[in-house]
C-alpha positions in Angstrom: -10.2 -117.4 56.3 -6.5 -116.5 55.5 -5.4 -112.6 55.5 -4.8 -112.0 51.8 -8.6 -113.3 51.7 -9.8 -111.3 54.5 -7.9 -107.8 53.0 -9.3 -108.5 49.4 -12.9 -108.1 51.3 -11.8 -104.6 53.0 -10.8 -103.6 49.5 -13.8 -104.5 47.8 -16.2 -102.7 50.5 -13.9 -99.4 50.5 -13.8 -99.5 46.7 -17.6 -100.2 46.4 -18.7 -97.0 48.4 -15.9 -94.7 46.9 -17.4 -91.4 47.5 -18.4 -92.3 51.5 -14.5 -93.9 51.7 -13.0 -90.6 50.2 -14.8 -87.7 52.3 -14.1 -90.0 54.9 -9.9 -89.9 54.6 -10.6 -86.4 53.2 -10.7 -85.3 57.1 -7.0 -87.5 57.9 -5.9 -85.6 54.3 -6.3 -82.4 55.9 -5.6 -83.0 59.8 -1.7 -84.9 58.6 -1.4 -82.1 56.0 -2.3 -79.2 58.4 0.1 -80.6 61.3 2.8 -80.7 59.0 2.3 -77.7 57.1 2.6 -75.4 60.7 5.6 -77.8 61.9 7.1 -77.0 58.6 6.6 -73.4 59.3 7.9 -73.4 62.6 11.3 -75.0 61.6 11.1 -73.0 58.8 11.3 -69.6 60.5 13.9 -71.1 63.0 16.5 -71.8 59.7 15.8 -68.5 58.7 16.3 -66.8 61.6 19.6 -68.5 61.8 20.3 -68.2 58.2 19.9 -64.2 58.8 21.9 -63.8 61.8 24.8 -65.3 59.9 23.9 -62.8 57.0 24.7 -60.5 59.3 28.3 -61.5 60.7 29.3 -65.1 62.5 30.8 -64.4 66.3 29.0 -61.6 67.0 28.7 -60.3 70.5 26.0 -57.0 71.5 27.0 -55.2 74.5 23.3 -53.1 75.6 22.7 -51.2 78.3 20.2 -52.1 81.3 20.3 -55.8 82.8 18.3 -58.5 81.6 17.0 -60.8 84.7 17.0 -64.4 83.8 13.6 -64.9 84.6 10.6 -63.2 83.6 11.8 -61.0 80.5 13.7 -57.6 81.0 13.7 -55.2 84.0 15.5 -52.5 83.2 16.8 -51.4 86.3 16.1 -47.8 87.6 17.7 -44.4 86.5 20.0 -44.0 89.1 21.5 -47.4 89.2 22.2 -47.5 85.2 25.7 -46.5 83.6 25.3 -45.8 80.0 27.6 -47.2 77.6 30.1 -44.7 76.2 32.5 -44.7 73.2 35.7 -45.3 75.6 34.0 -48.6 76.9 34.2 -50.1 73.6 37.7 -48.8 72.9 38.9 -50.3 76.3 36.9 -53.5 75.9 39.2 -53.9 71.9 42.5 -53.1 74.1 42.1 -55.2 76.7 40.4 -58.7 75.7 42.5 -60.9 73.8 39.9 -62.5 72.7 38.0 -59.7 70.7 38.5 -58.9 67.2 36.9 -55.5 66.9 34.4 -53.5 69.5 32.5 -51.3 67.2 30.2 -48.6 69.3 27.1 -48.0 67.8 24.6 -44.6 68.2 21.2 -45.2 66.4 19.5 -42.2 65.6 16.1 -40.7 63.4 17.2 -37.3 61.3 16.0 -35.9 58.0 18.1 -35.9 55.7 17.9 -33.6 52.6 19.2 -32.9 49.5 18.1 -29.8 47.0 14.2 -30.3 47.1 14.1 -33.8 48.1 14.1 -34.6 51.8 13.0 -37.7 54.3 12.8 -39.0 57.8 15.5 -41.5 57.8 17.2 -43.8 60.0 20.6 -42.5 60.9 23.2 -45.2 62.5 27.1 -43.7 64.0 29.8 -46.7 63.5 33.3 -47.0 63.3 35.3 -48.1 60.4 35.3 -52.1 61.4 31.5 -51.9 61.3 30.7 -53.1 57.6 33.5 -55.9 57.9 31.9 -57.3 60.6 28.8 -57.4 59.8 29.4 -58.5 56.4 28.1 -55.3 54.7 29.3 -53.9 50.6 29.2 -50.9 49.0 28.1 -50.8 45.5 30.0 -47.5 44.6 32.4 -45.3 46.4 33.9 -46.5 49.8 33.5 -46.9 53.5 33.6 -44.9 56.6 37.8 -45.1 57.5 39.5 -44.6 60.9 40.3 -41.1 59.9 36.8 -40.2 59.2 36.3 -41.6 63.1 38.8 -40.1 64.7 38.7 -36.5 62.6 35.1 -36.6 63.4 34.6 -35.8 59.7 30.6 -35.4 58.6 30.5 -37.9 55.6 27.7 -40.6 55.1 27.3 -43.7 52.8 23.9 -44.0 52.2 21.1 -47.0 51.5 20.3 -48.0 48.3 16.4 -46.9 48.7 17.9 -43.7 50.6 20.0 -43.0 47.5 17.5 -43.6 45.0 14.8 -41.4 46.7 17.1 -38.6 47.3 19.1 -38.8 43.9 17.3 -41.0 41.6 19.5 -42.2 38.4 22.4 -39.3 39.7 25.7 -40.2 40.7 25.5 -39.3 44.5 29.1 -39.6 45.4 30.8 -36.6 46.4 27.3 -34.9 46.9 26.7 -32.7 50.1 23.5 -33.6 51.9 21.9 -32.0 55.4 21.4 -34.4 58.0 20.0 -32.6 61.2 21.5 -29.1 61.2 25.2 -30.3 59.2 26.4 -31.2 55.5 27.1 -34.9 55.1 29.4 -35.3 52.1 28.6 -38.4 50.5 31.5 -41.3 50.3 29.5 -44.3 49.7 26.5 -46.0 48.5 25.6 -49.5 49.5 25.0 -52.5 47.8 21.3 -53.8 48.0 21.0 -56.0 51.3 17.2 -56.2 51.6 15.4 -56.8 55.1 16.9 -59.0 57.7 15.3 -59.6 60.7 12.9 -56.7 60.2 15.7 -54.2 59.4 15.5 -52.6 56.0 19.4 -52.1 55.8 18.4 -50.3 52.5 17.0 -47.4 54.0 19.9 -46.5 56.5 22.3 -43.5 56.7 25.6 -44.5 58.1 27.9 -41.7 59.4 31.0 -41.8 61.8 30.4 -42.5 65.5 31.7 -39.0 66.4 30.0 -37.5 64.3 27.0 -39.4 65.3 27.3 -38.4 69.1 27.5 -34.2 68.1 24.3 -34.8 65.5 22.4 -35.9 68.7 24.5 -34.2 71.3 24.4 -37.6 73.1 27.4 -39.9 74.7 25.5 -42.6 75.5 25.5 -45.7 73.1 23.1 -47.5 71.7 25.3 -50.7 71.7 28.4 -52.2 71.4 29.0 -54.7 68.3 31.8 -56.8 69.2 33.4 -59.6 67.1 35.0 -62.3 68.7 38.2 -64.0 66.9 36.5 -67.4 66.8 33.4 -69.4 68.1 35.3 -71.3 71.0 36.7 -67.7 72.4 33.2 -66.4 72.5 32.7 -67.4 76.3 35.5 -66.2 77.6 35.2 -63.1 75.5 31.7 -62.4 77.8 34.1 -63.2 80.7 36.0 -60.6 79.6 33.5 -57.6 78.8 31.9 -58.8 81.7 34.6 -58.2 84.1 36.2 -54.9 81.9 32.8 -53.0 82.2 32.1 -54.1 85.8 35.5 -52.1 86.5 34.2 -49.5 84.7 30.8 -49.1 86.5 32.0 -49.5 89.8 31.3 -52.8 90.0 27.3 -53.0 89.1 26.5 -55.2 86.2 23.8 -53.0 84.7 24.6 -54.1 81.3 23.8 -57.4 79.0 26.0 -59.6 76.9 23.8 -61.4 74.1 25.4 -63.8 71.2 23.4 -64.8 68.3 23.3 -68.1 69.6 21.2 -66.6 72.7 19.1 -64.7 70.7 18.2 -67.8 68.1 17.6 -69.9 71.5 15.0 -67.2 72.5 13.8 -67.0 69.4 13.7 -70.6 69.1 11.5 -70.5 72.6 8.9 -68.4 70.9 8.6 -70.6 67.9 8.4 -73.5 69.8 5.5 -72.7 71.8 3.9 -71.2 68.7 4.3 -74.6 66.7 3.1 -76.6 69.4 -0.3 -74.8 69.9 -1.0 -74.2 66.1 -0.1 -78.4 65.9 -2.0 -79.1 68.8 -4.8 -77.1 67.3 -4.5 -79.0 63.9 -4.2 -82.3 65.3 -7.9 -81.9 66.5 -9.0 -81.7 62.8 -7.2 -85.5 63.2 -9.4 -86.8 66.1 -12.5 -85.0 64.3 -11.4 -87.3 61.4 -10.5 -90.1 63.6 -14.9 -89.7 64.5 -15.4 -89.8 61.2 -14.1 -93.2 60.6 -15.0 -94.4 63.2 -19.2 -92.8 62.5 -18.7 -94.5 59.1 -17.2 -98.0 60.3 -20.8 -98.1 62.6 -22.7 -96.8 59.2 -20.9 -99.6 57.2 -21.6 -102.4 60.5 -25.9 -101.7 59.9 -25.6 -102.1 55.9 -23.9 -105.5 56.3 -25.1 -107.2 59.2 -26.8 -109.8 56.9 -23.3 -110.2 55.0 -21.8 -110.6 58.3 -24.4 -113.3 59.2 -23.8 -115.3 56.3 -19.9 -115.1 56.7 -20.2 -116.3 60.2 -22.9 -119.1 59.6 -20.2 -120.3 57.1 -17.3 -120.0 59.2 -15.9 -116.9 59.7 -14.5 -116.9 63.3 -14.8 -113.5 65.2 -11.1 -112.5 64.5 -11.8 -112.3 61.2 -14.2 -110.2 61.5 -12.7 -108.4 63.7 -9.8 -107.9 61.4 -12.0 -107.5 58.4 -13.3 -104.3 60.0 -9.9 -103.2 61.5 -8.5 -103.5 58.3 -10.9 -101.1 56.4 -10.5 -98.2 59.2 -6.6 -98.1 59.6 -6.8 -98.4 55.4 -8.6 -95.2 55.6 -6.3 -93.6 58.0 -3.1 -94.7 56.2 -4.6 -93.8 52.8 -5.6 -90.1 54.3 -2.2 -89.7 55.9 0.0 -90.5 52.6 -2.7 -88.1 51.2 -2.0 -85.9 54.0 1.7 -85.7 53.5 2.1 -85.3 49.8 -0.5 -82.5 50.0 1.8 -81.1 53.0 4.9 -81.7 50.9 3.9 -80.0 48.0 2.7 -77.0 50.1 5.8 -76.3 51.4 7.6 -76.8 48.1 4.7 -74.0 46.4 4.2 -71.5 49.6 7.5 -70.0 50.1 7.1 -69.0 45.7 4.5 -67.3 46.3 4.5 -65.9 49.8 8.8 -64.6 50.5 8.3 -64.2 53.9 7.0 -67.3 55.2 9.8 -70.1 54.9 9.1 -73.4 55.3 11.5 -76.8 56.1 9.7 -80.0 55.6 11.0 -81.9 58.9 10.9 -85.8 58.2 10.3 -86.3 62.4 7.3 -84.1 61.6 6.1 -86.3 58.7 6.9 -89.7 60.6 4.9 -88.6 64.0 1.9 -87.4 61.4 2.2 -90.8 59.6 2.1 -92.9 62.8 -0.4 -90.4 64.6 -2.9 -91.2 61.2 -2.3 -94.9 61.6 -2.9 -95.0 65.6 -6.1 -92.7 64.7 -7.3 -95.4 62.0 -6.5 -98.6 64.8 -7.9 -96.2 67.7 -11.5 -95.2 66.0 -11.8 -98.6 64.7 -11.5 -101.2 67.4 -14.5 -100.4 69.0 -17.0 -100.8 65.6 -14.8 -103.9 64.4 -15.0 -105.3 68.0 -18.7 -104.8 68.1 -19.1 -106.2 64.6 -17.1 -109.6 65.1 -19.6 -110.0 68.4 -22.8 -109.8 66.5 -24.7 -113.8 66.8 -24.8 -115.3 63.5 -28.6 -116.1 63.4 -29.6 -112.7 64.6 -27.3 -111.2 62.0 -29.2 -113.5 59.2 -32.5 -112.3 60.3 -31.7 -108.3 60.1 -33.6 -106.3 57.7 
């Protein structure tokens, strides 16, 4: 019995129970799509994690206070041992590393802010000049905070678009006085619409000058530094540099962090990781439970053709070709319900991220390959053990089942 002869059987006793062969790769159809729908997800959130965190400026360095241990998450250290960042330690840090570009210090702040009848809790950030530059930030109308708002310590503010909007409506805002805290803001700027990045509405900010900043909260202390490297292979020894410039500064104790966005992607990345794995993991049961299946249906299909089993032996069929009769239907099931699988996954991720903005997906082809394979080893796996049983069965016993 050749192979062609032994595959046109398989394909007549899959097509002649259609309904049994279909529910039956309807299980590999939704364990292959499943897997690659939350691997898709999981590399999906990684690009646009990336994707965002160039949005927001490329050689980007944030100097924060408190040290971050290398194991075990952070542990800010206590009171007494903690220097706070100040406004000098980012002018030093500009004027003594060659390597930096800009060292923007940064206050973050929550002020109402009110203008005639219309007021709001709002998000209130102090920068210098550089800040929008490097963080690759517009204004729609008007113009930035300059060096001589910074240094004058003048009260203006460019506002948010959604701040704007809710404040002012359709109304020009520019040159408008608004109270922030206890002062008049005159209003330089309005930004262009930036949306949400990362989970931060740059919309519905109030920037102001970093000295003005530090009298609206009567504070010193910084909330970060922004620093901006000159170019990606300077960015190590530009931490060398910070490193060693603030140590000087805080007699010698490191009680501050230096994070790049490639540190905070790779922790991100971390999180993701073991996120995608469980959820797959989790998935790739639905696979075994439809691995069972074929194989439940395999020993279903055995019973109802034991005579025709019979008769193909007592003509001479060898047990190999049973065997492979049988292995043939099974792994057709599991490669069937993978393809199936797949497409389904594929056009999922094509359709999701339409209809649902925050959940990107990237269809990974190693995802779709390890499915694929994973389906066919399922299909060769769950049917050994009803083909081998099958191609054992003694011909005359076989001819005399009812």
């Amino acid at each position: 019995m050749d192979v062609i002869e032994i595959i046109r059987v398989s394909r007549d006793s899959l097509m002649g129970n259609r309904v049994r062969s279909f529910l039956t790769m309807l299980g590999v159809v939704i364990g292959v799509a499943s897997v690659i729908m939350l691997v898709s997800i999981g590399e999906g959130a990684r690009a646009y994690i990336g994707r965002e965190l160039g949005n927001l400026g490329t050689n980007i360095l944030i100097v924060v206070p408190g040290k971050t241990s290398a194991k075990g998450g952070f542990h800010p250290p206590a009171a007494t041992t903690v220097r706070k960042l100040v406004y000098d330690d980012a002018l030093i840090i500009k004027k003594r590393s060659r390597h930096i570009h800009d060292a923007v210090p940064l206050i973050l702040g929550t002020s109402k802010i009110k203008y005639l009848n219309q007021s709001r809790d709002n998000s209130v950030v102090g920068i210098t000049e550089t800040y929008f530059e490097i963080r690759n930030l517009s204004v729609e109308s008007g113009r930035f905070i300059s060096a001589s708002d910074v240094d004058s310590r003048r009260k203006v503010c460019v506002l948010g678009r959604t701040v704007k909007k809710d404040l002012f409506g359709d109304k020009n805002a520019l040159g408008a006085l608004v109270a922030i805290g206890d002062g008049k803001y005159r209003v330089i700027g309005v930004m262009e619409k930036k949306g949400v990045t990362l989970g931060i509405d740059f919309d519905d900010i109030v920037f102001i000058p970093t000295t003005a900043a530090q009298e609206l909260f009567d504070t010193d202390s910084l909330f970060n530094i922004t620093i901006k490297v000159r170019s990606a292979t300077e960015i190590d020894a530009a931490k060398e540099d910070i490193r060693q410039i603030l140590m000087k500064r805080h007699a010698g104790r490191e009680d501050f962090t230096i994070m790049s966005q490639d540190e905070m992607v790779a922790v991100m990345g971390k999180i993701l990781n073991i996120m995608t794995a469980v959820l797959a993991g989790i998935a790739a049961i639905s696979l075994l439970v439809g691995g069972i299946g074929i194989m439940n249906i395999m020993l279903v299909s055995v019973r109802e053709r034991t005579r025709e089993i019979g008769i193909r032996k007592a003509l001479g069929a060898k047990n190999r070709d049973i065997l492979l009769q049988f292995l043939i239907e099974s792994v057709t099931l599991s490669l069937i319900g993978g393809t199936g699988g797949i497409l389904f996954a594929g056009l999922l991720s094509f359709i999701i991220p339409y209809f649902v903005e925050f959940l990107p997906t990237h269809l990974a082809m190693w995802s779709i390959i390890v499915a694929f394979l994973f389906s066919a080893a399922v299909g060769i796996f769950f049917g050994v053990y009803p083909a081998r049983k099958v191609s054992l069965y003694d011909p005359i016993k076989a001819l005399r089942y009812e």
